[in-house]
Structures are given as structure tokens and as C-alpha cells.
N, C-alpha and C positions, 0 to 999 in steps of 0.2 A: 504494500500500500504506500502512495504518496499521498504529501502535502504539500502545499505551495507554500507553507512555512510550517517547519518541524515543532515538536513540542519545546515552550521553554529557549528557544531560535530566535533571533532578530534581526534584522537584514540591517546595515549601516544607514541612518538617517528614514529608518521605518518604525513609527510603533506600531507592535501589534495589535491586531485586529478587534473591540473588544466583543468577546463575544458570550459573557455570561446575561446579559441582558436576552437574546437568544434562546439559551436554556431557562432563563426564566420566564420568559414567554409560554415556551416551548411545555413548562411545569404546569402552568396556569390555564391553558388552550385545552391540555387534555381532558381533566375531570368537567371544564365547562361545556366541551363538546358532547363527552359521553352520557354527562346525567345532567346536566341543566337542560341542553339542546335537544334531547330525547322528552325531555317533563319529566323524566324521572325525579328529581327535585324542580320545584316549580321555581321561578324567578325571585319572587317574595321569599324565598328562605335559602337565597342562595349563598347562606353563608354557611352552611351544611357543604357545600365542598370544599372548605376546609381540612373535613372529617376525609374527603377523598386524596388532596395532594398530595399527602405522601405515598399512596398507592399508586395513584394514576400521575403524579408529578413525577418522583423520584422515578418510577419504575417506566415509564416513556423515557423521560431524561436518559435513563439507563439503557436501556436497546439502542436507541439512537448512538450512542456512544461507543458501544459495544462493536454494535455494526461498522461505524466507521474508522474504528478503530483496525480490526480488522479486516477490512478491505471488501467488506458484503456491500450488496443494492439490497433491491427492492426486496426478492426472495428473502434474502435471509432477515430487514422485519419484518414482515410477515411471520415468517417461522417464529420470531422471538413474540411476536402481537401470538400466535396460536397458545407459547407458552404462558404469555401474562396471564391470555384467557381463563387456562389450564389452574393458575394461581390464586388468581383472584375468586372466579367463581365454584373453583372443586374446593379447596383449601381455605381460606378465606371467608366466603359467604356460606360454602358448602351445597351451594346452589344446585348444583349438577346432581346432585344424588339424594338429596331431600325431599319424603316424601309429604313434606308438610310447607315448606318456604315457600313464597309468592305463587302457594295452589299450582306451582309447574307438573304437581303428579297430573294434575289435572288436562291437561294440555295433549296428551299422545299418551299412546300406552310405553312402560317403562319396559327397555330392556337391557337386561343384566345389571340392574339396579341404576340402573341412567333414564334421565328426563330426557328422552331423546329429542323432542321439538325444542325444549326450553336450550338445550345444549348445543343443537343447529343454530339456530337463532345466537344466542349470546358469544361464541368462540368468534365465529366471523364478523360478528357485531366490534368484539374488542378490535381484532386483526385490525380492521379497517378502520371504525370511527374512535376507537380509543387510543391506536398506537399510529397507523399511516396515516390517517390524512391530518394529524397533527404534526408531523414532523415533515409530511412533503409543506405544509403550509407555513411552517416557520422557515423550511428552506428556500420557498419560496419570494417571504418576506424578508429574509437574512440573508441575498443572494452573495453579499460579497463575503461570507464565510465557507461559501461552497459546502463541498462535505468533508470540511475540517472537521476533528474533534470541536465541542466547546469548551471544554475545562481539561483540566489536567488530572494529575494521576490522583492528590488527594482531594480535589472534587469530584471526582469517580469512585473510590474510596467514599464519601462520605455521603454522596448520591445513591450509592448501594447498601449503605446503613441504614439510610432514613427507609427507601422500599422496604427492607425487612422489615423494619418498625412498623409503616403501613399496614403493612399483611398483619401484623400481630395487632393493630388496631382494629383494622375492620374485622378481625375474627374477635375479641372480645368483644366490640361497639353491638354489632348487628344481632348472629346468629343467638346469642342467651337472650336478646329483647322480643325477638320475631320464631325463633326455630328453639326453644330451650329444652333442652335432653337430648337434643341429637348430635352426633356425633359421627363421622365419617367413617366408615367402614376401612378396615385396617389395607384390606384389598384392592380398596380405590386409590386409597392413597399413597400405597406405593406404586399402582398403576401410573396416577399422574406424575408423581415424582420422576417413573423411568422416562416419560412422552415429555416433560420438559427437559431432562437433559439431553432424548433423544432428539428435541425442538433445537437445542442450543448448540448440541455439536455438530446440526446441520446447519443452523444458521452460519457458525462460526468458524467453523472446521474444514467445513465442507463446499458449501456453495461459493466463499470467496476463493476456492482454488481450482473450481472448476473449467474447462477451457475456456476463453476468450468469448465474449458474445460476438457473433456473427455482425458485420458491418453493417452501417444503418440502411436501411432499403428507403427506395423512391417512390413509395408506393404514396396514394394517394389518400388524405386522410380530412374527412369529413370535416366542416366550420366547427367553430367553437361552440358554438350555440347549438348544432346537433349532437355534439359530443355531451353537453355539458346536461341536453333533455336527454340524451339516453343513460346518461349515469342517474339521472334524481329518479327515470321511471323506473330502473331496476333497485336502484335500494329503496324505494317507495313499495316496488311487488315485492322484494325480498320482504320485509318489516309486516307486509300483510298477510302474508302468507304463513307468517308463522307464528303471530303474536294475534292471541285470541282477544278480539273487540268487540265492540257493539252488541255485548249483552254474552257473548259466546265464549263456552269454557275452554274450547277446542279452536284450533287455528283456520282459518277463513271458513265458519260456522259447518262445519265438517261434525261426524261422531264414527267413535271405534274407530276400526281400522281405516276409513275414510281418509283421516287426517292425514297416512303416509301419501296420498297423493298432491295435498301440496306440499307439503315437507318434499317431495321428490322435483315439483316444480321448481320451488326455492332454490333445490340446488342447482339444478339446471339453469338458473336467471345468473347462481353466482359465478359457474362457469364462465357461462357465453360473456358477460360483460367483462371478467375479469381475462379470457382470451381477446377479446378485443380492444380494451384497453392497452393490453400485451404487444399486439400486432400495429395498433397508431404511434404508440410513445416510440414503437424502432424506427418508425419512418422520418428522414429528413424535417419532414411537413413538419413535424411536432414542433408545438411551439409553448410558453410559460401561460400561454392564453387557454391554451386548449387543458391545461394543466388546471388551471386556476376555471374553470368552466366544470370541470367532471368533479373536482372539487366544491365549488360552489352549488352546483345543484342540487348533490348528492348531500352535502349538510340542510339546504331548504327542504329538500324532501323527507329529510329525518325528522326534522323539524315539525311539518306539516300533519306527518301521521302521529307524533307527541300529541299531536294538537290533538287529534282526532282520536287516540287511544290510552293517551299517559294524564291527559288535563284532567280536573276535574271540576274547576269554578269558568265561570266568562271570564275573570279576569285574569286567571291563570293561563289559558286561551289565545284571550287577546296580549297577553305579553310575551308568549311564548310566536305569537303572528311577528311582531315587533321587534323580536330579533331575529325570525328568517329573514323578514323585510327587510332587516339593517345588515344582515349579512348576505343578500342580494346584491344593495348598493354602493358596500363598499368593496366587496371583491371584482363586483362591475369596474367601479372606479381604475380601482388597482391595475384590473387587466389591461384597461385601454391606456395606461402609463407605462406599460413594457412594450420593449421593441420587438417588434413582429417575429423575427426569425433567430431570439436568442436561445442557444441550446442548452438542453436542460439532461438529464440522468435519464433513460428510458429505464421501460419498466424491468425488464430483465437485468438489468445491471446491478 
């Protein structure tokens, strides 16, 4: 892996770059994306993500670092988003295999003691709105630190203390308030423990040494604005498809075995979009627009179905409208402020 300046390096008549602002950002963007943006906490009590930051702050902060640290793209967070998943809701909340926590038995029938809608639903949910598109958006915003590190070794070190601490907070906070007497099955959880380190030593191990991605093709790649409606319509069908609304205990008002047929559409939705996003970001065309469009949509449509399946007052509603709408027009904004054809990371890399 390079750097266009080394850790603790300074070039003659340069300072370095400052980029803990960056990672602070970077802290703050996640747990607001994942549980305020969703309604999972409503806007009026958003000082309940708090309770999230060290989870969802330190532990973002940390993949991002991780990864560019050693020499991964897009694959390996991903891989490190499947393990937070893996963290946060098996270990943590206990979420995945409870059969009493936010009524998820309720949802699909359970196999081999997994909430299997609830578990579809929530692992890719992290991957993407809790760990990617928080850090492609501060790289975004933080173009001229590239994919530098942002901190050094003992804020790495102490970014990964505060996560542990997280995890051990929302595991006392939550589950004795909401889940009390349950406790994880000793089975699961050294299942998840193996599938995060097997998450990590693909992330880190693995995929940054694999051959070279193929050179960028010339293919041609839809406006911004078709890019940007086909990403909000898939995480909009992805989010309905498997989060039970509108009065219904079971996902797009499905019962029994029913429900694996959208469970099996959803995954299909996360394929094809996440292949085709695949196949745009290698092509020349790609641009910080098209970037910031598949981006932007796909947080308004997260948004949107909040509204429609997390709110529960008008006014929670209408504030939860209020920041799709303001995160429409300023990532509008932002977009038409980059220059057309400046190259950005595809997605393979």
C-alpha cells in the first residue's frame, strides 16, 4: 500500500494534511445515518446517539482505517460492515437469535435458531448504511485526504478501545431493558466469532493481495440522476421487502412460508444493484457525481420508508421529511460543485 505522505512524514515547506476532523465526521455521520435516518430514534431524542458513537463511531472509524491501512477497497469494507453486522446485532443486541427482541421471531420462521428475515434485513443494512456509504461520503467530502489513513497508530489504538467499550455498552444498555434473561447460545456465538475473523482475514488478508483489478473499461454509464433513482428504488424495495409495516407481523404482509418469497426477492434486488453499481464505478464515465447520486438517493429513500414504517407521531414524520429534504439539497448542491470527470476509487478496488 501507498501514501502520498507516509505516517508521521512531512515533505519540506508542507504541513500535513489535517485530517482528524475527517474521522470525526466520519464518527458522527454513522450512528446518524443508521438510527436517526432510519427513525429508529426519532429526531427529538437524538441525543440517544450518543448511546450509539462508540459503537457505530469508533467501530466505522475503525474499518475505514483498517482497510486503508492495509491496502483493501471497497470488498474488503464490506467484508469488515458484514463483521460489525455480525457484532453489533449477534453479540451486542443479541438481535439475530432472540426469540423475544423487536418481535423478529415474529417476522419469518427461524432457522437453526436465527431470525432469518430480521438477519437478511439488518447484516446488509449495516454493510451499507452503517459502515459504506458513511465513509465513501466523508471521502467524498474529504477529497484531498484521499485514502490516507486519518490518524495514527495511537488513535487506532485508542479508536479500537473505545469500539470494544461500545459493544460492552450496548450489550448492558439494551438487551436486560428490552430482552432480560436471554442470553446467546454458546453455539452462536462462537459461530459469529469464527465468520468475523473469517470476515477480517478476508477483508485484510486476502482481498488486498489479490491480482490487480482489471483496467477501467469504456463502457457507457447511465446520468447521475438515473443512477442515483435506481439506487433509492432498490434500497426502498430492499427495506420493504423485509421489514414488516402497515399493521403486518410478517414482511411485505406475507404469512408462513410465504414470506421466503420476498426474502428471496430482496436478495435478488441486492445482487443486481450491487452488480451494477460494480460494472458503472469501472467504467471511465464514473464520475464523484454519479457517486454522490447513488449515494444520495439511496439515504432519501431510507429515509422515506422511516417515515412510513419507523415514525410514529406527525411530527416525528414531518422531521424525519426535513432531513431527507435537506439531505437532497445539499448533496445536490455539493454535486454540481465537482468537476465532471474527476476520478474516484471504483467499486472493486
Amino acid at each position: 500500500m501507498t501514501h502520498d505522505v507516509k505516517a508521521g512524514e512531512v515533505r519540506k515547506g508542507h504541513k500535513p494534511p489535517r485530517k482528524r476532523w475527517a474521522a470525526v465526521v466520519l464518527a458522527l455521520m454513522a450512528p446518524v445515518i443508521a438510527e436517526v435516518g432510519l427513525g429508529s430514534v426519532p429526531l427529538r431524542m437524538a441525543f440517544l446517539v450518543l448511546l450509539y458513537i462508540p459503537i457505530y463511531g469508533a467501530g466505522v472509524v475503525l474499518i475505514r482505517e483498517a482497510v486503508r491501512r492495509f491496502g483493501g477497497g471497497w470488498p474488503s469494507v464490506l467484508c469488515l460492515g458484514f463483521a460489525y453486522g455480525l457484532v453489533e446485532e449477534g453479540l451486542a443486541l443479541q438481535s439475530l437469535t432472540s426469540p423475544h427482541l423487536y418481535h423478529a421471531v415474529d417476522w419469518a420462521p427461524r432457522l437453526f435458531g436465527v431470525n432469518t428475515a430480521y438477519t437478511e434485513l439488518n447484516l446488509p443494512y449495516h454493510m451499507v448504511f452503517s459502515v459504506a456509504i458513511p465513509i465513501a461520503l466523508v471521502e467524498l467530502l474529504f477529497p484531498k485526504h484521499g485514502k490516507t489513513p486519518y490518524m495514527g497508530r495511537f488513535g487506532l489504538v485508542v479508536t479500537g478501545f473505545i469500539a470494544v467499550l461500545g459493544v460492552g455498552l450496548l450489550r448492558i444498555s439494551v438487551p436486560p431493558a428490552q430482552d432480560p434473561g436471554y442470553a446467546v447460545p454458546s453455539a452462536a456465538v462462537i459461530t459469529i466469532l469464527v465468520l468475523v475473523v473469517a470476515a477480517a482475514v478476508l477483508a485484510l488478508a486476502v482481498l488486498p493481495r489479490r491480482a490487480p483489478p482489471r483496467p477501467l473499461s469504456t463502457h457507457a454509464v447511465p446520468r447521475p440522476l438515473l443512477v442515483g433513482a435506481t439506487s433509492g428504488v432498490a434500497a426502498f424495495g430492499f427495506l420493504a421487502l423485509l421489514f414488516p409495516f402497515g399493521g403486518s407481523k410478517q414482511p411485505f404482509f406475507t404469512h408462513g412460508a410465504m414470506v421466503f418469497v420476498p426474502m428471496a426477492v430482496a436478495a435478488a434486488i441486492a445482487v443486481l444493484i450491487g452488480w451494477s453499481l460494480r460494472r458503472w464505478s469501472r467504467s471511465t464515465q464514473w464520475t464523484p457525481a454519479h457517486a454522490l447520486a447513488a449515494i444520495g438517493w439511496a439515504l432519501v429513500a431510507h429515509n422515506v420508508f422511516g417515515i412510513i414504517a419507523s415514525t410514529k407521531t406527525i411530527a416525528d414524520s414531518v422531521a424525519l421529511g426535513a432531513l431527507a429534504l435537506a439531505t437532497a439539497v445539499l448533496l445536490t448542491a455539493y454535486a454540481r460543485g465537482l468537476r465532471p470527470r474527476t476520478p474516484i476509487e471504483p467499486a472493486t478496488s
